[in-house]
Wavefront OBJ file of the C-alpha trace (Angstrom):
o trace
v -84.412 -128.486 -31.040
v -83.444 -132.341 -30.638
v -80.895 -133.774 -32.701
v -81.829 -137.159 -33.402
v -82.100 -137.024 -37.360
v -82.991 -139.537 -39.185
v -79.291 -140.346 -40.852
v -80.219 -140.735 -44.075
v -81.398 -136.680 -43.849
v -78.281 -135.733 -42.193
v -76.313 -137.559 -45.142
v -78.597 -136.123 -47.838
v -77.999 -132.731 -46.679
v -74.186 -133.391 -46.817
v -74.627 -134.691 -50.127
v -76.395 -131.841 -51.374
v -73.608 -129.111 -49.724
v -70.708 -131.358 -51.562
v -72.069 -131.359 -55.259
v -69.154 -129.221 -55.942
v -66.883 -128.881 -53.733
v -64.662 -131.428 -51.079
v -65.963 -129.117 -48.165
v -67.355 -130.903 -46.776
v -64.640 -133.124 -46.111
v -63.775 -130.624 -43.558
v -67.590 -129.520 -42.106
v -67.772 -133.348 -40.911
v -65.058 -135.055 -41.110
v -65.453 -138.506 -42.605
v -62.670 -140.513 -41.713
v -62.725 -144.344 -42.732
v -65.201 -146.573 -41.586
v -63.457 -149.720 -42.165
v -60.692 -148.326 -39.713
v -60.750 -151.404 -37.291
v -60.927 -149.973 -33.389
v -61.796 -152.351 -30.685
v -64.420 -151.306 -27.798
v -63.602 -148.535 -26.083
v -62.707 -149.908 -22.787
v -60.004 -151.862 -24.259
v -58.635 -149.229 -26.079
v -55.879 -148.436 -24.399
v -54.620 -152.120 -23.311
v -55.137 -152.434 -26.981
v -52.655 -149.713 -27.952
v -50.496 -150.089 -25.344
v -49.818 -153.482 -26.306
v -49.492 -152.743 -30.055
v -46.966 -150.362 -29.296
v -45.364 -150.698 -25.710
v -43.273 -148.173 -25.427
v -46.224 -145.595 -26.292
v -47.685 -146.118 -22.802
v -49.378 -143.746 -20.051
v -51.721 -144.158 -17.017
v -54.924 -143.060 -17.121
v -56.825 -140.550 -15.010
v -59.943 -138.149 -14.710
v -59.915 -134.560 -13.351
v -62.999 -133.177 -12.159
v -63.519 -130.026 -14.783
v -65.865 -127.225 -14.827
v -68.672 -126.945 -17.505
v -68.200 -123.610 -17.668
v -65.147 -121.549 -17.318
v -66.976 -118.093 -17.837
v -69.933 -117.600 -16.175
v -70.777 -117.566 -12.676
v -74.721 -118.866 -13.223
v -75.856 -121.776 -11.168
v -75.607 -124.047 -14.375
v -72.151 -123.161 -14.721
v -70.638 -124.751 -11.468
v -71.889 -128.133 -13.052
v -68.707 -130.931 -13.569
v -67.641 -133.647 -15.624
v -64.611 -135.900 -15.735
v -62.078 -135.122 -18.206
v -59.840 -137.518 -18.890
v -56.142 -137.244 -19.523
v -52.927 -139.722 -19.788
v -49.661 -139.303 -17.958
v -46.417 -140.605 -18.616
v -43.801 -139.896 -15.322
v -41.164 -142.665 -16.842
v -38.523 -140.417 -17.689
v -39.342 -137.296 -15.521
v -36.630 -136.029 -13.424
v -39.255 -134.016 -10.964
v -37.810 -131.068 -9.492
v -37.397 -128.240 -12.205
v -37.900 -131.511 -14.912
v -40.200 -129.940 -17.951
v -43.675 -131.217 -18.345
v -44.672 -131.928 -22.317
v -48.256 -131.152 -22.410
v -50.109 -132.627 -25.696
v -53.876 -129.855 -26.202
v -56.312 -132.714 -27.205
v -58.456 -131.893 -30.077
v -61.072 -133.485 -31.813
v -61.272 -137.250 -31.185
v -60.410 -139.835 -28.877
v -57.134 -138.998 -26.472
v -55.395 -142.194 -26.960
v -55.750 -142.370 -30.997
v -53.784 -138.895 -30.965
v -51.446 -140.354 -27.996
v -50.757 -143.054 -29.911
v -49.743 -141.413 -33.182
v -47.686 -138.815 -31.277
v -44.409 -140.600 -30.775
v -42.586 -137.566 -31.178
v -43.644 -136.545 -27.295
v -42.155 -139.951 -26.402
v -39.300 -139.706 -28.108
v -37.940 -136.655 -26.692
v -39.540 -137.160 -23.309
v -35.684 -139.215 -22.312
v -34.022 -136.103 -23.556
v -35.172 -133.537 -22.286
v -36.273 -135.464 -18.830
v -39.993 -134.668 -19.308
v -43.515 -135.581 -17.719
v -46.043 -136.281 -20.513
v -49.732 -135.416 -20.247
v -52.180 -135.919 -23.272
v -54.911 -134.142 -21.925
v -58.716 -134.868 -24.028
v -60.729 -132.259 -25.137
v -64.079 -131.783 -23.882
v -66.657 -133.847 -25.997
v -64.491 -135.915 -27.370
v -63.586 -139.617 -26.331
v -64.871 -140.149 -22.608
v -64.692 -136.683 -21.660
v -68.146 -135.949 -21.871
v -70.363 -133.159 -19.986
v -73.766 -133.900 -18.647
v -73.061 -137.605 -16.798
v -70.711 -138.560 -19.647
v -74.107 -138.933 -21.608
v -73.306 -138.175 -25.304
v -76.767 -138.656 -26.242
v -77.547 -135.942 -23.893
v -74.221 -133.527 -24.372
v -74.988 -133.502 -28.129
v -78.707 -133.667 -28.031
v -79.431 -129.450 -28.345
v -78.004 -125.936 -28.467
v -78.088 -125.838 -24.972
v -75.758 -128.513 -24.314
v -73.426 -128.094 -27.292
v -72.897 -124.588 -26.692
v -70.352 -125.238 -23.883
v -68.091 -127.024 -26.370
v -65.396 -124.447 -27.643
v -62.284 -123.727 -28.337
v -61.999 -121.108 -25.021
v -63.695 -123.034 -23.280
v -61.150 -126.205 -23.657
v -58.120 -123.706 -23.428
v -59.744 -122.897 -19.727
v -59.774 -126.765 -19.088
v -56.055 -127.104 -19.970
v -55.118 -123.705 -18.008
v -57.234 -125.268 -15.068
v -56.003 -128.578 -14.971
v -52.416 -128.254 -15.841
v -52.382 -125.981 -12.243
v -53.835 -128.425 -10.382
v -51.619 -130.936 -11.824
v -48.570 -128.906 -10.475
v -49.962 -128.235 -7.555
v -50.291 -132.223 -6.956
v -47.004 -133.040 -7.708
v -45.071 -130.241 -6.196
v -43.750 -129.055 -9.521
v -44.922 -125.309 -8.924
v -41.252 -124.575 -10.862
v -41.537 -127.365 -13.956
v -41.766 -125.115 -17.517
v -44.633 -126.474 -19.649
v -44.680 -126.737 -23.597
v -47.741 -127.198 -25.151
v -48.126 -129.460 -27.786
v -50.430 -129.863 -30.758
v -51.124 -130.766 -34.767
v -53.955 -129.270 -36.678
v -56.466 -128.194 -34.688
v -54.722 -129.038 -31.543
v -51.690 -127.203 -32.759
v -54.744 -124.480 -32.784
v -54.742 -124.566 -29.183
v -51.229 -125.014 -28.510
v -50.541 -121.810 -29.834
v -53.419 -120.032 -28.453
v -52.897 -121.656 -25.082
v -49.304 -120.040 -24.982
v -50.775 -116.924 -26.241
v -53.956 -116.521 -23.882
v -52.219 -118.468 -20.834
v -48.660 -117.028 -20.888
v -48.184 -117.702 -17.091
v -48.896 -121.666 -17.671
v -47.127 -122.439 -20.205
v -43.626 -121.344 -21.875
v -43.848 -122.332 -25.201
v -45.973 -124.197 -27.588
v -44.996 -126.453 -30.459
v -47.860 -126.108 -33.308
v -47.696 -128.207 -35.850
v -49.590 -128.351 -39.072
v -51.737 -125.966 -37.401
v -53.526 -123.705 -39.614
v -54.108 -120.669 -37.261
v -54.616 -118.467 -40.529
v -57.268 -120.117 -42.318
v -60.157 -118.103 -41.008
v -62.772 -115.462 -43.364
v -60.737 -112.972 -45.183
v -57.148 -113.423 -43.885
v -56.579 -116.932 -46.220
v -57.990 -117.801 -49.893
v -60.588 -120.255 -50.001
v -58.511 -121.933 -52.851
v -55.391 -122.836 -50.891
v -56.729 -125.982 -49.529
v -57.118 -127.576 -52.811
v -54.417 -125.955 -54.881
v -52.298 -127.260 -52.500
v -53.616 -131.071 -52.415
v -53.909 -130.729 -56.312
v -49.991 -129.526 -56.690
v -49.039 -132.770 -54.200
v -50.541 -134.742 -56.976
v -49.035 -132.272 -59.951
v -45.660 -132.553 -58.565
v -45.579 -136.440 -58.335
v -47.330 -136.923 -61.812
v -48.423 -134.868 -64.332
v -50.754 -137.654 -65.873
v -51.998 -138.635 -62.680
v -53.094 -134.989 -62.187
v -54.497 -134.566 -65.468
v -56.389 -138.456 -64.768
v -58.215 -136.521 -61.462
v -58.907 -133.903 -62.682
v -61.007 -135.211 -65.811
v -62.226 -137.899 -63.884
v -65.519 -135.647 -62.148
v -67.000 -134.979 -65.773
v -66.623 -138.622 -66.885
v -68.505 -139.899 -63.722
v -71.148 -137.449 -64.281
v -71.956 -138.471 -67.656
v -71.879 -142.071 -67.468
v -74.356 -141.731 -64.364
v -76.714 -140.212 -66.391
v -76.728 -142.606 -69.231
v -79.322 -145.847 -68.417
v -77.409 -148.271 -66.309
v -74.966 -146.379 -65.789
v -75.125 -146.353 -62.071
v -74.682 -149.992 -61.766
v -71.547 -150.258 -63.929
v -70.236 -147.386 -61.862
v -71.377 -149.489 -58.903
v -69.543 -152.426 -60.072
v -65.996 -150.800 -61.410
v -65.735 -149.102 -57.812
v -66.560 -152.276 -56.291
v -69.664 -150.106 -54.220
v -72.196 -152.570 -51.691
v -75.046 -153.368 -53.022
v -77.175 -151.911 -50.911
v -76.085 -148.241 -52.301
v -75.339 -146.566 -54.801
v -75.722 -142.619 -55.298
v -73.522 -140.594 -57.869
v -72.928 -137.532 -55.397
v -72.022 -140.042 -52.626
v -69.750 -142.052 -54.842
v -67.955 -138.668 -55.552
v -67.404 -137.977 -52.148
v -65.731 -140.833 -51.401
v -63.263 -140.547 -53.586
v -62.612 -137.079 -53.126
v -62.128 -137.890 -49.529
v -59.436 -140.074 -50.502
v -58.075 -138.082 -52.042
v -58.003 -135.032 -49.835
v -56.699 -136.852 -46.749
v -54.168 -138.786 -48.260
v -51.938 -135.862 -48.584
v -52.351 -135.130 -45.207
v -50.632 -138.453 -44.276
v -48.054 -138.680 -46.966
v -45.919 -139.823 -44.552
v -41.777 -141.484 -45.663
v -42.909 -144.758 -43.311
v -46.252 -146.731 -43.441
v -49.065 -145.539 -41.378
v -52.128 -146.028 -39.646
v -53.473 -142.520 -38.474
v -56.628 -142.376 -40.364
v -56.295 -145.579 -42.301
v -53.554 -148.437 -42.953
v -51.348 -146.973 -45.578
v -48.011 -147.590 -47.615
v -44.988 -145.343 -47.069
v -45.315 -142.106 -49.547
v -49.122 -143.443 -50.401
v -49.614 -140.277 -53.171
v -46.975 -141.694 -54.891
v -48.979 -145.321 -54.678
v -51.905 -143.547 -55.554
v -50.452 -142.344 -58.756
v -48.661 -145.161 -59.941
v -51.681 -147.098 -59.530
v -53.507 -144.361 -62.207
v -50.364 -144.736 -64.153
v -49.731 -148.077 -64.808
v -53.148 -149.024 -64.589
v -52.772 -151.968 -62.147
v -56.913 -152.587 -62.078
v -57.384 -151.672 -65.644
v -57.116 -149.362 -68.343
v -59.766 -147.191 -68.388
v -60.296 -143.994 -66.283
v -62.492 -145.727 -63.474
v -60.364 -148.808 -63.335
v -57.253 -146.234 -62.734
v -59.194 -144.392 -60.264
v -60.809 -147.378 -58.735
v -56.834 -148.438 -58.154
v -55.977 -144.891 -56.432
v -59.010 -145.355 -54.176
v -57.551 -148.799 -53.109
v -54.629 -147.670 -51.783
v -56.547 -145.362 -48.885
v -59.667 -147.585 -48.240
v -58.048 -150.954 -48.377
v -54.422 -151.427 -48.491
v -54.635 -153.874 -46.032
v -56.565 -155.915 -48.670
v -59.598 -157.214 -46.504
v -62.531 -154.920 -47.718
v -64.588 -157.031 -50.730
v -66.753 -153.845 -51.201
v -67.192 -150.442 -50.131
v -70.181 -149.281 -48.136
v -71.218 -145.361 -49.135
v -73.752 -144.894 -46.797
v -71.843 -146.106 -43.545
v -72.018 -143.204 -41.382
v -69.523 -144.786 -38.102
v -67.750 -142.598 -36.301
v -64.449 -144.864 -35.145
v -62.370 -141.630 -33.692
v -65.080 -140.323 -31.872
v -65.353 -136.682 -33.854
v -68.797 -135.973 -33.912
v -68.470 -132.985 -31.830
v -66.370 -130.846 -34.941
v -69.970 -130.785 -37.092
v -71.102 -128.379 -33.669
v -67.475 -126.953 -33.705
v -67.677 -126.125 -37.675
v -70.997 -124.923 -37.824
v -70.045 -122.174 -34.688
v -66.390 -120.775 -34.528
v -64.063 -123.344 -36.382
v -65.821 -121.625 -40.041
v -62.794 -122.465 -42.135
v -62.928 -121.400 -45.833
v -61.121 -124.674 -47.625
v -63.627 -125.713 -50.664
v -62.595 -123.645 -53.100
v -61.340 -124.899 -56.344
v -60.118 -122.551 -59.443
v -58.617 -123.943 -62.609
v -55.712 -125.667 -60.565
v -57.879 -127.828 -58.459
v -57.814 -131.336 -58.820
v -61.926 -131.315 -57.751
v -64.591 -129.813 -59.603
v -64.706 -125.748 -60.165
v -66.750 -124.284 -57.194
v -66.601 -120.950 -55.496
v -66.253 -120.615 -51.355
v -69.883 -119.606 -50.481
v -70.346 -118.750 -46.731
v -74.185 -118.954 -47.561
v -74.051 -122.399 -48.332
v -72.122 -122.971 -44.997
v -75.293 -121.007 -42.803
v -77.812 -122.805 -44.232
v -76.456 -126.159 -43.219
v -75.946 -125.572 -40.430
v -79.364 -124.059 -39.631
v -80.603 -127.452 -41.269
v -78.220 -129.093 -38.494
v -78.498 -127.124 -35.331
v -80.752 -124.224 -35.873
v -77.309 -122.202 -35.380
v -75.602 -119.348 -37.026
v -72.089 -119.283 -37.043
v -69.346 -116.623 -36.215
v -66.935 -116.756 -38.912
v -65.065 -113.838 -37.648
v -65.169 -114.751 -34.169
v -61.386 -116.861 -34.166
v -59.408 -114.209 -35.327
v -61.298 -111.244 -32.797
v -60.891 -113.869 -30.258
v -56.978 -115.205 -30.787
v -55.743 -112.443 -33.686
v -55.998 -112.848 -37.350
v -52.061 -113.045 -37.711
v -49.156 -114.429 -35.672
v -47.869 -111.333 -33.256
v -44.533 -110.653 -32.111
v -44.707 -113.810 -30.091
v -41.514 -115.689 -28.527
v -41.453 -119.584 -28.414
v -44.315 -120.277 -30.809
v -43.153 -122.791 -32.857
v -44.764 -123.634 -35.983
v -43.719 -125.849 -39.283
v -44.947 -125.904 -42.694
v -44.505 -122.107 -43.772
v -44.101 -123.043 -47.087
v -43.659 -125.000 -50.234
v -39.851 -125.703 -51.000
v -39.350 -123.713 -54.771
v -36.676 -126.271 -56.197
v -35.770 -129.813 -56.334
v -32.247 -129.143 -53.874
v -34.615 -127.286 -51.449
v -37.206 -129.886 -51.560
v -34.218 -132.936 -50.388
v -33.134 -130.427 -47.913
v -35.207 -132.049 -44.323
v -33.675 -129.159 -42.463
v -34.894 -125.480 -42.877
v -32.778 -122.347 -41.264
v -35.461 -119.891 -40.596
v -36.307 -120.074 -37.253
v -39.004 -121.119 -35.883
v -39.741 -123.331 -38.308
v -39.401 -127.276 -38.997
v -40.442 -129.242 -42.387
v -40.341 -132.572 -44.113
v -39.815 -133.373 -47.708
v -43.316 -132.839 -48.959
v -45.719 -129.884 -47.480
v -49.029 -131.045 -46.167
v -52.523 -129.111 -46.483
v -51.986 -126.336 -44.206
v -48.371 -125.087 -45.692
v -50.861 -122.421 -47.659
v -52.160 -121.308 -43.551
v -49.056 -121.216 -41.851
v -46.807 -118.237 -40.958
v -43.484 -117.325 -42.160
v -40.941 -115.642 -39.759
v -41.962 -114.584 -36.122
v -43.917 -111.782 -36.342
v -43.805 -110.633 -39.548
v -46.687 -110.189 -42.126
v -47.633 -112.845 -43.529
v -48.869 -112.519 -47.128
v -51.374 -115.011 -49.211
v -49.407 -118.161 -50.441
v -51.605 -118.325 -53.096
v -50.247 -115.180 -54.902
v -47.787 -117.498 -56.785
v -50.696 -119.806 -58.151
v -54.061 -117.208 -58.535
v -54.486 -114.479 -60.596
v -56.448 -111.690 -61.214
v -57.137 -109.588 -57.734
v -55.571 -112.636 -55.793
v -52.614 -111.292 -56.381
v -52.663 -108.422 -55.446
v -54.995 -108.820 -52.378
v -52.495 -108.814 -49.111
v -53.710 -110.602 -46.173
v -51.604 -108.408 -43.291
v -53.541 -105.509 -44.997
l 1 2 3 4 5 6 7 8 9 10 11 12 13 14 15 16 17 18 19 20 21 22 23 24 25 26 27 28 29 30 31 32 33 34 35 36 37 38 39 40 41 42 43 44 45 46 47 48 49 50 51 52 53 54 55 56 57 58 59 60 61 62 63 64 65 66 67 68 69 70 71 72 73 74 75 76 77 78 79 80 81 82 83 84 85 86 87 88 89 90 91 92 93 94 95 96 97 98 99 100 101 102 103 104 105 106 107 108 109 110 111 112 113 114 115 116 117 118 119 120 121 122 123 124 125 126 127 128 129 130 131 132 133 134 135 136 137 138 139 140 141 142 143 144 145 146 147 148 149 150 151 152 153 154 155 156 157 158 159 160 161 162 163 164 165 166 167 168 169 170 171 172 173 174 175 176 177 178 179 180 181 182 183 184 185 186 187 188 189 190 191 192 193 194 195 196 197 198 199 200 201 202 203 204 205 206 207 208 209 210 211 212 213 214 215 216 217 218 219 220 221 222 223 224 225 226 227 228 229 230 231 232 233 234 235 236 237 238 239 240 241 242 243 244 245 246 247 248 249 250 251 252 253 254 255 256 257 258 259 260 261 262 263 264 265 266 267 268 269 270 271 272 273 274 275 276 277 278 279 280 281 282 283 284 285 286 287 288 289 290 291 292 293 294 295 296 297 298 299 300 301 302 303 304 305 306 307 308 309 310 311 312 313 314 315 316 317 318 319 320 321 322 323 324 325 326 327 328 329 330 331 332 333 334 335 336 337 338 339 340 341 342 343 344 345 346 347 348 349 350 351 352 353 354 355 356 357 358 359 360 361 362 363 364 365 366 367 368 369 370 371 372 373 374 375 376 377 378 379 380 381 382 383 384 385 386 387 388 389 390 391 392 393 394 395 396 397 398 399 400 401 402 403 404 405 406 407 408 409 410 411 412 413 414 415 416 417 418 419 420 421 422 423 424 425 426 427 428 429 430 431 432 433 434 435 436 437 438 439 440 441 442 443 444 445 446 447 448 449 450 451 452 453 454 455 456 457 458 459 460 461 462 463 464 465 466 467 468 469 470 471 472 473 474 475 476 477 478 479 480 481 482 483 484 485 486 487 488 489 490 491 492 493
């Protein structure tokens, strides 16, 4: 089956699987278009020079396609690429800091990881930011993406074992190279590559000695996390920073509805969003703000920003004093209109907004395959306490599109037979986000004294997937927020 859809098919089917739910926010990603990136071959001169000190050299390893079979097509290669940073190493028994690339372009995750670089002087460290297969330029088949994505065939070496194998594989050689056969290696990662850190460290023990995981949300796999923790936990970042803001979200889906079923109505929506002309679609307009508003928790950062898009220092709190005060107007789409501003154009530059623009800036086309295989995560469900409209997690809905996608059926129990539905008796695993501070002095408090642990002032999306203590049990976060057999449903069960 070829994969060249037409993309207005591909986007109608992920209009029709996000009616009711934000999932599919996670399925495909849809990260900001207007996200300025130059070419790719300048990309890293480019970053470099906007932040000097963030800099590496870049080189290519030959990899194997395939780690696990011993088949003629299987001793195929293609260049992986990965950055290294030997300014402050020591060499000798000097630690090498080893970032697990996951889904999108090495150097926009290199760049926004100065945390490597900052305790590289420290701790007298060699960084490597190694890419994951499919992403950025480290692509199979030729470094053809048009060929790598174009069937089963070809996707089906992209996985998460299959880019642990690459990391085990080249981190060796890399030793080897250098003569650092007695350097320690940590793993590091956040979200999905915090994934991998801690599975690296769990399935290659003899590589590496630790792994730092952050915002990694190992748990949230079929029947070990609720569906509703996702949400719930977007919708109380909102709660907790303004009631009426909340409460403005949360009635806003019903309000939309109707007026785009009244004559005309889609053109005054249109026009108080400030949508392109050239589109207009109620579901789509939906989506876009529900995209705002799902991944600006995840970079409510203290400082301003530019991860996903340019943003304001604490941008939920932006967001809602924009629906509070009303800045573009008094009336419920004004107020959200305002919110929406703050993510998609803080900068100030955009004159309209452009639904149906599909671009793909970070490079993460490859999580669609990902999603619709092994990475089935259940994160659209929303009960009474969801900011988004009421919708139940349906793993039916997920099959069929991706069927429409790939012609694939995915495995959603095949992460946690593969890696362990629950965090074993495992030393140096470090994870942060384990949970939501309970009171106002806990919530000032930066610091945190279980071990094991780190965590900021406000928790991000995954706090409800996390773990809490070192091999203990870990039970459902949402037991303090769901009722009725939520709570008494145990997930260590």
């Amino acid at each position: 089956m070829n994969f060249k859809r037409d993309p207005m098919f591909l986007l109608s089917l992920l209009l029709f699987f996000s009616i009711s739910s934000t999932s599919n926010a996670k399925i495909i990603p849809k990260f900001p278009s207007k996200t300025t990136l130059p070419p790719t071959d300048s990309l890293s001169v480019t970053l470099i020079q906007n932040n000097p000190k963030y800099s590496y050299e870049t080189k290519y390893f030959t990899q194997n396609l395939d780690h696990f079979n011993f088949n003629p097509q299987s001793y195929q290669t293609f260049q992986q690429r990965y950055l290294i940073n030997d300014r402050f190493w020591a060499k000798n028994n000097a630690p090498i800091f080893v970032y697990t690339g996951n889904e999108g372009d090495i150097e926009w995750f290199a760049q926004n990881t100065g945390f490597m670089f900052e305790v590289a002087p420290k701790f007298k460290a060699l960084l490597v930011f190694i890419e994951h297969r499919y992403y950025g330029k480290s692509i199979p088949f030729g470094g053809d993406k048009e060929v790598a994505n174009s069937n089963t065939s070809t996707l089906g070496y992209l996985s998460s074992t299959q880019a642990l194998a690459d990391y085990a594989t080249l981190i060796i050689d890399l030793k080897k190279n250098l003569t650092a056969y007695d350097s320690p290696v940590v793993v590091i990662g956040g979200s999905y590559g915090g994934m991998l850190a801690a599975w690296f460290r769990l399935k290659y023990p003899h590589v590496a000695i630790g792994a730092l995981a952050s915002s990694a949300p190992i748990l949230n796999f079929e029947n070990i996390t609720s569906p509703y923790s996702f949400n719930n936990i977007i919708s109380q970042d909102f709660k907790s920073e303004s009631a009426n803001c909340y409460e403005v979200i949360k009635g806003s889906w019903k309000q939309i509805q109707n007026k785009a079923g009244q004559p005309g109505g889609l053109e005054e929506l249109r026009k108080s969003f400030k949508i392109c002309k050239n589109y207009i679609n109620v579901n789509a307009l939906e989506g876009w703000l529900q995209t705002a508003f799902v991944y600006t928790p995840m970079t409510d950062y203290p400082t301003p920003s530019n991860f996903l898009a340019p943003l304001p220092a604490y941008p939920i709190k932006q967001m809602c004093k924009a629906i509070d005060e009303g800045r573009e107007g008094n009336d419920t789409f004004a107020r959200l209109y305002g919110a929406a501003n703050i993510y998609y154009n803080y900068s100030g530059s955009a004159t309209c907004f452009n639904l149906s623009d599909d671009s793909d800036p970070h490079g993460l086309g490859g999580w669609t395959w990902q999603a619709c295989t092994e990475m089935v995560m259940p994160t659209d469900g929303n009960n009474e306490h969801s900011i988004f409209p009421p919708s139940k997690w349906n793993i039916t809905d997920r099959f069929t599109l991706c069927k429409a996608l790939f012609d694939v059926k995915p495995r959603p129990n095949w992460i946690s037979t593969e890696f362990g539905g629950h965090i074993p008796a495992e030393k140096r695993v470090v994870g942060d986000s384990h949970r939501k501070p309970t009171s106002k002095k806990e919530r000032e408090n930066r610091g945190n004294g279980n071990k094991g642990q780190m965590r900021g002032l406000r928790q991000l999306e995954w706090d409800g997937w996390g773990f809490e203590e070192e091999g203990s049990r870990w039970r459902r976060r949402e037991e303090e927020q769901d009722g009725g057999e939520e709570k008494k449903r145990d997930a260590g069960g």
